[in-house]
C-alpha positions in Angstrom: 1.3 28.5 -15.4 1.2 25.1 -13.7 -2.1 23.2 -13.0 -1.7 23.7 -9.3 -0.4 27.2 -8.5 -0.1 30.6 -5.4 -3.0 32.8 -6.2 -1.3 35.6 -4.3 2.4 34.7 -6.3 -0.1 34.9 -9.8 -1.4 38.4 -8.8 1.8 39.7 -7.7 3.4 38.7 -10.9 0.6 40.2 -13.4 -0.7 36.6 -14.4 -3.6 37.1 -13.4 -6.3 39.8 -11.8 -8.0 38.8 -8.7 -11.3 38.9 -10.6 -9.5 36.1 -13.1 -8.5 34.3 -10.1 -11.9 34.2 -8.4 -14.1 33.3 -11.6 -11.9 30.8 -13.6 -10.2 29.3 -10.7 -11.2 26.7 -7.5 -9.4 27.5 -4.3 -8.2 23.9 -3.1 -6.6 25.4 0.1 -5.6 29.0 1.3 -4.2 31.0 -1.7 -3.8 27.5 -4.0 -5.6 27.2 -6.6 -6.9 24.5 -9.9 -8.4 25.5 -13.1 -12.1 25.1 -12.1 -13.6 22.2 -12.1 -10.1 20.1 -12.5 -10.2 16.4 -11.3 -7.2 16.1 -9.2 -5.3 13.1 -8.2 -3.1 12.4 -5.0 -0.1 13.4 -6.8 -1.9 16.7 -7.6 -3.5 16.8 -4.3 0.0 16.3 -2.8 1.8 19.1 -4.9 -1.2 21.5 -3.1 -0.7 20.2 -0.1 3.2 21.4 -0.2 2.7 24.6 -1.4 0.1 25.0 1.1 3.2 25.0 3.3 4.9 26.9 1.5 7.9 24.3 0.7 8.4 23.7 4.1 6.0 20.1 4.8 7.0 16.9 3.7 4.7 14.7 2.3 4.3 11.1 4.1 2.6 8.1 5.0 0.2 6.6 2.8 0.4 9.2 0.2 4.6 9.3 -0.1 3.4 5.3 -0.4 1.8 5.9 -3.5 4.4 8.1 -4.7 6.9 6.0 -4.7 4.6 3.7 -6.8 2.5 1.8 -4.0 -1.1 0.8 -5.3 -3.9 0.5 -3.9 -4.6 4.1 -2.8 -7.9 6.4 -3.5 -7.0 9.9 -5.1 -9.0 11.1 -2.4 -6.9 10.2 0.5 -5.7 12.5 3.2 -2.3 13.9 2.6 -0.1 13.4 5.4 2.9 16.0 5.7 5.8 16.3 8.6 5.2 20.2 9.5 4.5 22.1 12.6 1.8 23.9 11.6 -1.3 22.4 13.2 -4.1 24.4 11.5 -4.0 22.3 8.2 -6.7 22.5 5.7 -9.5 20.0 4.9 -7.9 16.8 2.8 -4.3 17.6 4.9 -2.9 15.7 8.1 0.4 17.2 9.9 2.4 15.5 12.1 5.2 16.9 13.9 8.0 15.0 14.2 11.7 14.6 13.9 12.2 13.7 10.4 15.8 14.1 9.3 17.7 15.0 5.7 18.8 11.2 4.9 15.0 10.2 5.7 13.9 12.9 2.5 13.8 12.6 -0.8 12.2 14.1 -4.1 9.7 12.3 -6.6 8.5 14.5 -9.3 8.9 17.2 -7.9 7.3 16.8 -4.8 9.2 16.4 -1.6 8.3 13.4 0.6 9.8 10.8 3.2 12.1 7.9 2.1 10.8 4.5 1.3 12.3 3.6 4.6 10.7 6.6 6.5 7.5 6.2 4.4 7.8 2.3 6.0 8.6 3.6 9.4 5.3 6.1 9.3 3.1 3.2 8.0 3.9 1.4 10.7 3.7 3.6 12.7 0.8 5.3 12.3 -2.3 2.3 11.1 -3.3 -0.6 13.0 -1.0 -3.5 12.4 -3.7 -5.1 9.5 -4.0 -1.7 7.7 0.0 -1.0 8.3 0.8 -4.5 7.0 -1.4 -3.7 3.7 0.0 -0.6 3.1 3.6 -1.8 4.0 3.0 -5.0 1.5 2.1 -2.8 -1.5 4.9 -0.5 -0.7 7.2 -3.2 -0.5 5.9 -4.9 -4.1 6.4 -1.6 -5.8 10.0 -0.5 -4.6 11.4 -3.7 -2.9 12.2 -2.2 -0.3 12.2 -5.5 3.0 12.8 -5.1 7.0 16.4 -4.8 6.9 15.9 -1.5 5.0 14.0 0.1 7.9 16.0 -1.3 10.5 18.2 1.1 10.7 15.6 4.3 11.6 14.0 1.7 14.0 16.7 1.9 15.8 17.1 5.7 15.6 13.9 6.5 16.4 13.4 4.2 19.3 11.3 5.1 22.3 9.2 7.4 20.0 5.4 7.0 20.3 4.5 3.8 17.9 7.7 2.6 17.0 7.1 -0.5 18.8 4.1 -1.3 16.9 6.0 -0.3 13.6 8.5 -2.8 14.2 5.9 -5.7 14.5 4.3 -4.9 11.5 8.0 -4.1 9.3 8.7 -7.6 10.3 5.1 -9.2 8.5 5.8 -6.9 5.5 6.6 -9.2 2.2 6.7 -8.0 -1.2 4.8 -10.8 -2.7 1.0 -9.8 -1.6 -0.1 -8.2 -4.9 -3.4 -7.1 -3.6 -5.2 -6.1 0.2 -7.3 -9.4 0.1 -4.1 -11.1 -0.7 -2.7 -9.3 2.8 -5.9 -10.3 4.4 -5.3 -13.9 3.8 -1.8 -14.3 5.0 -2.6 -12.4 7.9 -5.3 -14.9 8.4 -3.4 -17.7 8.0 -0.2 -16.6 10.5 -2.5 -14.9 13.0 -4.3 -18.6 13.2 -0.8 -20.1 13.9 -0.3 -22.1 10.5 2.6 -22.9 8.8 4.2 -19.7 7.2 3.2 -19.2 3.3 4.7 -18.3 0.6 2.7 -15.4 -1.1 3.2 -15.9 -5.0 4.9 -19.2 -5.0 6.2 -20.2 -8.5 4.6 -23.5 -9.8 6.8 -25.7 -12.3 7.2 -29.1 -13.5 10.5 -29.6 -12.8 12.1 -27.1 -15.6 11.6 -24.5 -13.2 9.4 -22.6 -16.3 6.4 -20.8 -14.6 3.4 -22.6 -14.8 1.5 -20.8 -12.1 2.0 -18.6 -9.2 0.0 -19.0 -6.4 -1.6 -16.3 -4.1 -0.1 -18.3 -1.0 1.2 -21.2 -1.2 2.8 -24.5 0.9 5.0 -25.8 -1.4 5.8 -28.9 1.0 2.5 -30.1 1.0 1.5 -28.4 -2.6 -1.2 -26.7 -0.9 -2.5 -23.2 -2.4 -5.1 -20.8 -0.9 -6.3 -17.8 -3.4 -8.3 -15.2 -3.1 -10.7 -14.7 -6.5 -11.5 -11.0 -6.6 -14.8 -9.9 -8.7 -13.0 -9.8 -12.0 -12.7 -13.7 -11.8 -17.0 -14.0 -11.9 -17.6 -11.1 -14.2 -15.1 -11.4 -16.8 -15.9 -14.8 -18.7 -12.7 -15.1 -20.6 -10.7 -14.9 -16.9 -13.2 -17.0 -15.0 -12.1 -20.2 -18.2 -8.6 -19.3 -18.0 -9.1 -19.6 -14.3 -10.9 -23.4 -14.3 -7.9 -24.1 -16.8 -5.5 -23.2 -14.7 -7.0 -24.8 -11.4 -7.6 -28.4 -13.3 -3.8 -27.9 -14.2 -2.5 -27.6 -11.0 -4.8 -30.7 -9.7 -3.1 -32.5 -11.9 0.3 -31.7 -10.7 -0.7 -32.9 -7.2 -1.9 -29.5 -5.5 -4.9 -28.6 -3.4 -6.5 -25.4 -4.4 -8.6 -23.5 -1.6 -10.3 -20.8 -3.1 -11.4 -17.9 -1.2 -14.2 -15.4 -2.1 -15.5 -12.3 -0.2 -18.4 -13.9 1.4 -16.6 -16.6 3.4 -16.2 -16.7 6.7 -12.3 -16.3 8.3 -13.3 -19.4 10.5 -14.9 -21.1 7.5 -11.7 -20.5 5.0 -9.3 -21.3 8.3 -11.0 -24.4 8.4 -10.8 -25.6 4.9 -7.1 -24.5 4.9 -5.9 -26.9 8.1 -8.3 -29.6 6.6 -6.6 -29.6 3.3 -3.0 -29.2 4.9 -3.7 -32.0 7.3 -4.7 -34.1 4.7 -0.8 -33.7 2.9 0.5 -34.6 6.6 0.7 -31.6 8.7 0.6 -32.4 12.4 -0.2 -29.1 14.7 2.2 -29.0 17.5 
């Protein structure tokens, strides 16, 4: 028997007795059930979610996101699936829409949306900050880039939200690596600053990595990083990190460094500063 399996389909085929089912089992939504006490994750959570439907719902959004290998994304998030049926169960979000057969596709076992459609639905969906997070991480795990979802713009023009989907398809970049990383860039353009380069190759001329950089302006070798938690509490990381930083001084470039405390007009500030001091002019 599966981990995740129809209580009513058990009984029916002499698995198991109802009392079996009620005592060693956890009911995760009508006639679904866990081994008790089972910690699931989203791709568990997901499975249950579709037989909840009986087959019939397609998983998207943010959790099709992390099934097609997007991080960033709590076990405990809301699985969204394209299905009429309104009356979903705690932990399930349906949506219905038009979703057609060239915008489905099979991961494990579990059917979900495209990495185009799961794009489209992201965008469609979240706020443009949250989309563009979400869209970033997709986009780092599969590759997937704006051109990709143009197409099912197009064919789904005049829904509700695909106007704000296409505004956040065209931000999405497969370099951010992390949400902060996102955050920054987002920053940065919002503020109307020269475009970045997220995880911009540092060489000496050899064109061997030396260092890539969170964002960076490789014209006026100006960086900005963000240094997550694991760069004050692991000691080994936060040397390799002052090793790194006095490396790239030496090869000309200006290293802001961002933490979770600063202000966004404080870090906005010390980014223009530092650009304007290698020559750039605001219009």
């Amino acid at each position: 028997m599966t981990a995740i399996f129809s209580g009513s389909r058990a009984m029916v085929s002499g698995q198991l007795t109802r009392h079996q089912l009620r005592t060693r089992f956890e009911a995760v939504h009508p006639d679904v059930y866990v081994a008790e006490f089972a910690e699931l994750t989203l791709a568990d959570r997901a499975r249950a979610a579709q037989l909840w439907s009986k087959g019939r719902g397609v998983v998207a959004g943010v959790a099709a996101s992390a099934l097609h290998g997007a991080r960033w994304v709590d076990d405990d998030t809301p699985v969204e699936l394209i299905w009429r049926n309104q009356h979903a169960p705690r932990g399930v979000i349906t949506r219905n829409e038009r979703i057609r057969d060239d915008e489905v596709t099979t991961v494990d076992g579990v059917t979900l949306t495209t990495t185009a459609r799961t794009a489209l639905d992201l965008g469609t969906h979240l706020d443009r900050d949250d989309a563009v997070t979400r869209l970033d991480a997709l986009a780092h795990a599969t590759g997937i880039s704006a051109a990709d979802v143009e197409p099912l713009l197009v064919r789904h023009r005049g829904a509700r939200g695909v106007r704000r989907a296409r505004d956040a398809i065209a931000l999405m970049d497969a370099g951010g690596t992390s949400p902060k990383e996102t955050w920054l860039r987002l920053l940065v353009l919002d503020a109307g600053l020269p475009i970045p380069r997220p995880q911009l190759m540092v060489h000496n001329g050899d064109h061997y990595p030396l260092a890539y950089l969170d964002l960076g302006w490789e014209r006026y070798r100006v960086a900005a990083e963000y240094d997550g938690d694991q760069h004050r509490k692991d000691r080994k990381q936060y040397l390799k990190d002052i090793s790194r930083l006095r490396m790239l001084e030496r090869l000309g470039w200006t290293v802001v460094r961002v933490v979770a405390e600063d202000h966004p007009l404080d870090v906005l500030g010390r980014i223009r500063t530092a650009l304007t001091d290698r020559g750039y002019r605001e219009a």
